[in-house]
VOGU-951392 format. One record per residue (C-alpha): residue number from 1; x, y, z negated. Coordinates in Angstrom, 3 decimals. Last residue first. Layout:
<rs>
NUM_X_Y_Z
...
</rs>
This chain:
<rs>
294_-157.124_-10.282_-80.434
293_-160.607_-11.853_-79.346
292_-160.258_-11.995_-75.767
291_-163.029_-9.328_-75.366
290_-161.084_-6.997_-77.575
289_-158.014_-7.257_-76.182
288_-159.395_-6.749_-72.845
287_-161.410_-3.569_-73.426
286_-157.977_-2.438_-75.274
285_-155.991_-3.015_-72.638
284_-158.540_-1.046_-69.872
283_-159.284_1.910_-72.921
282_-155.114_2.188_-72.797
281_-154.816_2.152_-69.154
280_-157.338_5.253_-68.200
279_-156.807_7.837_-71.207
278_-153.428_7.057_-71.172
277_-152.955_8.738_-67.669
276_-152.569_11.569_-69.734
275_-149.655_10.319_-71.554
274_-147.449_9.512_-68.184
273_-148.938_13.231_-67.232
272_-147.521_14.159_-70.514
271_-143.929_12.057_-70.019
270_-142.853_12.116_-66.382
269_-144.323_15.925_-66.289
268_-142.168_16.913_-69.246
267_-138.918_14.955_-67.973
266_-138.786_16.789_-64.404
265_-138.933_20.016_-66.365
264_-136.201_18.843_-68.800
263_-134.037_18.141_-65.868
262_-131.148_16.511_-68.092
261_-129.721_19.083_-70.303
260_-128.700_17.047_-72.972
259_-130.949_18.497_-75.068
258_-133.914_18.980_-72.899
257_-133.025_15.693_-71.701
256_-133.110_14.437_-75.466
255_-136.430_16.133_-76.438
254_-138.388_15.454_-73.038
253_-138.011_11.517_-73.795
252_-139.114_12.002_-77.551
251_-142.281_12.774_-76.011
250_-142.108_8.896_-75.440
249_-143.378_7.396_-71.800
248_-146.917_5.861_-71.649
247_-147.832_2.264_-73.739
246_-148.920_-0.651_-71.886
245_-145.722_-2.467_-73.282
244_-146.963_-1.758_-76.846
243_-150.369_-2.236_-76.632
242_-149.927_-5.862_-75.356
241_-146.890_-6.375_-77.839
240_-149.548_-5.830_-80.864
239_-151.672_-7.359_-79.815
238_-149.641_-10.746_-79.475
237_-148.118_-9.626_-82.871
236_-151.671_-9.518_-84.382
235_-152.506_-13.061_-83.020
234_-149.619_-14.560_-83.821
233_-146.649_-14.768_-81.445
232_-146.136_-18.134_-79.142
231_-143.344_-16.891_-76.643
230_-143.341_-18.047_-73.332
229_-146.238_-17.599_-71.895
228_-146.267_-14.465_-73.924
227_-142.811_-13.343_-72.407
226_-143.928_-14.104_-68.907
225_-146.478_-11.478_-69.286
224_-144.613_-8.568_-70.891
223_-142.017_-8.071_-67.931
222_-145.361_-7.114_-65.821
221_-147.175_-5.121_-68.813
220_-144.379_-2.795_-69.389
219_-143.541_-2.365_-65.748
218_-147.411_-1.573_-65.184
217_-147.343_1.114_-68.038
216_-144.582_2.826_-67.170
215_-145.436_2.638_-63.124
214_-148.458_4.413_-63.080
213_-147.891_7.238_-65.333
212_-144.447_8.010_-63.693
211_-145.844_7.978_-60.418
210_-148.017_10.227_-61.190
209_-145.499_12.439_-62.772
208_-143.176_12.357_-59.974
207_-146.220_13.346_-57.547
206_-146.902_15.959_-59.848
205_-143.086_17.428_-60.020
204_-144.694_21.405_-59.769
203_-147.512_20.110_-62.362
202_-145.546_21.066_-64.964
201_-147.062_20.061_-68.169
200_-146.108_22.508_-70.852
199_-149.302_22.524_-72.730
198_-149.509_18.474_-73.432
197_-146.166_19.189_-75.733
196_-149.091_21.133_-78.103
195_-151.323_17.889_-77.900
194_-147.953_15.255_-78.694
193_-147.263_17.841_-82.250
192_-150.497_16.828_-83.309
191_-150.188_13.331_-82.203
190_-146.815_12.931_-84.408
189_-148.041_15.205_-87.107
188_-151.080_13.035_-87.507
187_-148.866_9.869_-87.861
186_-146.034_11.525_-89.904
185_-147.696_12.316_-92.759
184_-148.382_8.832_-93.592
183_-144.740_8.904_-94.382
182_-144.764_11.937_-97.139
181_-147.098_9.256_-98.944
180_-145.318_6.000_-98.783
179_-142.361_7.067_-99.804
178_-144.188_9.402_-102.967
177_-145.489_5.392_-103.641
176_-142.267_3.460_-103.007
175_-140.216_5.537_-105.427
174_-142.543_5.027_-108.677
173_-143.589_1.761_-107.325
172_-139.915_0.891_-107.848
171_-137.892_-1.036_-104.823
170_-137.825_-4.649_-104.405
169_-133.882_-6.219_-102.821
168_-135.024_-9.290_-101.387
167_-131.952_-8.779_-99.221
166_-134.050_-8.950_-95.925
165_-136.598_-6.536_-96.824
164_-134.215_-4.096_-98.612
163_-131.116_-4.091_-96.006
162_-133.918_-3.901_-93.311
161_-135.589_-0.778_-94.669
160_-132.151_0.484_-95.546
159_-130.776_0.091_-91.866
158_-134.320_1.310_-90.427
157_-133.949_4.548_-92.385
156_-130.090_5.361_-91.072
155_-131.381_4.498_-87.655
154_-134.288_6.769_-88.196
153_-132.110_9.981_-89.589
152_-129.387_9.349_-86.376
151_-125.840_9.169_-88.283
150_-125.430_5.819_-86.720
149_-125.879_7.492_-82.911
148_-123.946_10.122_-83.493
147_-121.090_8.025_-84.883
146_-121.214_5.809_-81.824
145_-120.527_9.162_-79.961
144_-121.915_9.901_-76.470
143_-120.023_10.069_-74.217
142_-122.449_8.506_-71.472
141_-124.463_11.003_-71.694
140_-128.593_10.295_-70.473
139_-127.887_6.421_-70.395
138_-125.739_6.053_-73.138
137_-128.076_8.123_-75.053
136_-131.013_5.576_-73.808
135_-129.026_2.571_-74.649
134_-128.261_3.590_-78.685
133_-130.405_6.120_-79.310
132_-133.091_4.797_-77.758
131_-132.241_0.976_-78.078
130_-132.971_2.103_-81.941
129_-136.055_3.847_-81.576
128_-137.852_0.709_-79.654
127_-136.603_-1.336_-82.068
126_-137.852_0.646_-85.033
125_-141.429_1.276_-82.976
124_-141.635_-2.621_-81.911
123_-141.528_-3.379_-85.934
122_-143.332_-0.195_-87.549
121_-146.659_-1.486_-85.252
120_-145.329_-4.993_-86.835
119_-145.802_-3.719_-90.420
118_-148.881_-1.736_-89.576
117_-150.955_-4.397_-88.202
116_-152.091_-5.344_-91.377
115_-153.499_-1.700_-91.685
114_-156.532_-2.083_-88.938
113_-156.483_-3.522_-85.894
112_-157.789_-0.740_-83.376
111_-157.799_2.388_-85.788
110_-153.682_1.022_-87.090
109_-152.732_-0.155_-83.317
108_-153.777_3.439_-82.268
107_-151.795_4.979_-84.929
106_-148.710_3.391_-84.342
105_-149.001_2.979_-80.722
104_-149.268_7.014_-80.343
103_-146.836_9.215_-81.164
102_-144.769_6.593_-82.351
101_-144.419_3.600_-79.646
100_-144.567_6.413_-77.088
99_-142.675_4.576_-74.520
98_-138.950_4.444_-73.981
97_-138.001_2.506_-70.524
96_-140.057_4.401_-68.171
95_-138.957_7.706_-69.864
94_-135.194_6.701_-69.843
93_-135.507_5.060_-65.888
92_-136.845_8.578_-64.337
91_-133.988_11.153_-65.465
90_-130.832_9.528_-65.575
89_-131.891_6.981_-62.850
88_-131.925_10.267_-60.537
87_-134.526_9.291_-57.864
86_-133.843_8.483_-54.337
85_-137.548_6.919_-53.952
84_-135.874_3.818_-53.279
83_-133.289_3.809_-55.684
82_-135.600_4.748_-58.939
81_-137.621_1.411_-57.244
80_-134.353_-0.603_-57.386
79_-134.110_0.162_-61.118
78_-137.335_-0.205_-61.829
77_-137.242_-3.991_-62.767
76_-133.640_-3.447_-65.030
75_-135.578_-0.353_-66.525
74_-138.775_-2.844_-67.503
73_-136.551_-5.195_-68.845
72_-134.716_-3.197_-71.242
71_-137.562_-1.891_-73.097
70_-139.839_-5.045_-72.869
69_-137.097_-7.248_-73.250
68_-136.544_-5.278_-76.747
67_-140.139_-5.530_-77.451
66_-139.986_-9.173_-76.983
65_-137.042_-9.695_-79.173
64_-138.816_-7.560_-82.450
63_-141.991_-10.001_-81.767
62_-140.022_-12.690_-82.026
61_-138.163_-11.740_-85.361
60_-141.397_-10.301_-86.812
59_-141.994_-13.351_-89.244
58_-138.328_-12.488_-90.813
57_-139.256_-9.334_-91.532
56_-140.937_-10.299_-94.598
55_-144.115_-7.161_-94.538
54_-145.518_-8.003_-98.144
53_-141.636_-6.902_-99.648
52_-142.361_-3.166_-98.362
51_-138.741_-2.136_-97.374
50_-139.743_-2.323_-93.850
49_-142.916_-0.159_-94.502
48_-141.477_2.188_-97.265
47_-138.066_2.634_-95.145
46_-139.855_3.515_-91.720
45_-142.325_5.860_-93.178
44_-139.911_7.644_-95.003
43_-137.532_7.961_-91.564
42_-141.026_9.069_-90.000
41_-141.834_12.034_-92.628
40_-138.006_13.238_-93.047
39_-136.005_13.489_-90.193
38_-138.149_12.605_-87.039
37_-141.214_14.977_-89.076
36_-139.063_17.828_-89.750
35_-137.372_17.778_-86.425
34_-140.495_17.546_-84.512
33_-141.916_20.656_-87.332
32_-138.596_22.743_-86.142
31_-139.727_21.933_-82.597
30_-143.090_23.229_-82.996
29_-142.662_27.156_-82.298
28_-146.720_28.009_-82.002
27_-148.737_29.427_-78.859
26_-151.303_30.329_-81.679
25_-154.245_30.102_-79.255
24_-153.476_27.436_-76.618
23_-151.353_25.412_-79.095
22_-154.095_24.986_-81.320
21_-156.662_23.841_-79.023
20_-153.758_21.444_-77.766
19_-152.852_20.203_-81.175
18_-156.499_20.107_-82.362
17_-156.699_17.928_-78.563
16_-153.332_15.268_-80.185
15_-156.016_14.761_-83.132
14_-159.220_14.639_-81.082
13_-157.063_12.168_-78.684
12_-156.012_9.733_-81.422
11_-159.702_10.106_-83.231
10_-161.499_9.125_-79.862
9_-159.440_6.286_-78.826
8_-160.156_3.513_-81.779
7_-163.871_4.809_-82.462
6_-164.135_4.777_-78.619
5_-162.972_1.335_-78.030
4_-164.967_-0.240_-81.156
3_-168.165_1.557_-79.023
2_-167.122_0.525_-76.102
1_-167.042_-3.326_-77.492
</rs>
């Protein structure tokens, strides 16, 4: 079992480490590659996994609801602890809510399960994108647009995914296949690009961090219980909800205060201490998914 643990761990954090190593040396300008890979690479892999007839949607309809309580939930349970600690809920509750069901739970669920996971991996990550730019904007500015949000590259992909999976509508191998291609790009980008973010932690908002990295995971996990005892998901979905609700804040967290202007500093240590603290909680879920058979 530590063995199937570190052949599913190691290659996510030697990938996201090239980024650091990189990083550290080159001291590269990565957010016009972010904004190639959330316009281009992960809209492509969106549509040719959702529009991929093998994948009917229809099965993931649970699992797609339980994410969404996940999301929502765990910012309705931290609420009164964003209160306590006198905490701006406009800073804290968007990375505790948003995890890094991109950057990381896709691959990770791919190494762990294999590629039939890969359809619901796509599920949680489409629903987890779309309460982001949808709740999570309204959270950060509350003026936001409705037209921003539709014209959003990812919601724009996950409307013609959907539109093809549910309409039966079966696209040509000739368009599927280059699709499906320029999408697999994305997953090494996305922990490439996660290992250069991990060189602007700053550890002057530490304790915020920590706290951050113990709580996103723990919410996740907390609202995700009572949903399994409630909800009867097959075995991969079961998984795959596990990983997902155990998962540490998005990087795309730090993108939207910095551009909104919401303490980007605070956001930075929220989100790569929250995906430091990875290296603990993810090798505990796994270890028990594993020994429970998932």
């Amino acid at each position: 079992m530590i063995a199937q643990i570190l052949s599913t761990l190691l290659p996510v954090f030697l990938i996201a480490g090239c980024g650091t190593l990189y990083g550290y040396f080159r001291s590269p300008d990565i957010r016009g590659l972010n904004t190639l890979n959330m316009e281009l690479f992960v809209p492509l892999l969106v549509v040719s996994v959702l529009a991929d007839q093998q994948a009917p949607l229809g099965d993931y309809a649970g699992l797609a609801s339980a994410a969404a309580i996940v999301v929502l939930g765990s910012g309705v349970l931290l609420w009164p602890v964003a209160r306590l600690f006198r905490l701006d809920t406009r800073v804290f509750l968007p990375s505790m809510m948003f995890n890094n069901a991109g950057n990381m739970g896709i691959p990770l669920l791919v190494l762990a399960f294999g590629d039939a996971i890969l359809p619901a991996a796509i599920v949680v990550f489409v629903v987890e994108m779309l309460l982001h730019f949808s709740v999570g904007l309204y959270m950060v500015s509350p003026g936001t647009s409705l037209w921003r949000f539709l014209r959003t590259p990812i919601v724009l992909a996950s409307v013609i995914g959907l539109t093809c999976n549910l309409g039966n509508i079966v696209l040509p191998g000739w368009l599927l296949e280059p699709m499906d291609m320029l999408g697999s790009v994305s997953i090494p980008l996305l922990l490439f690009s996660l290992g250069v973010r991990m060189l602007e932690i700053d550890f002057r908002d530490w304790k915020l961090g920590m706290l951050g990295a113990v709580l996103c995971p723990v919410s996740g996990l907390i609202v995700a219980i009572p949903i399994m005892w409630w909800m009867d998901l097959p075995e991969l979905q079961a998984a795959t909800l596990w990983v997902f609700a155990a998962l540490p804040p998005a990087v795309l967290n730090y993108l939207v205060a910095e551009q909104y202007r919401q303490a980007p500093h605070k956001v930075a240590s929220l989100v790569l201490i929250g995906n430091l603290g990875s290296l603990v909680c993810m090798p505990m879920v796994l270890a028990w998914l594993f020994a429970s058979g998932a």
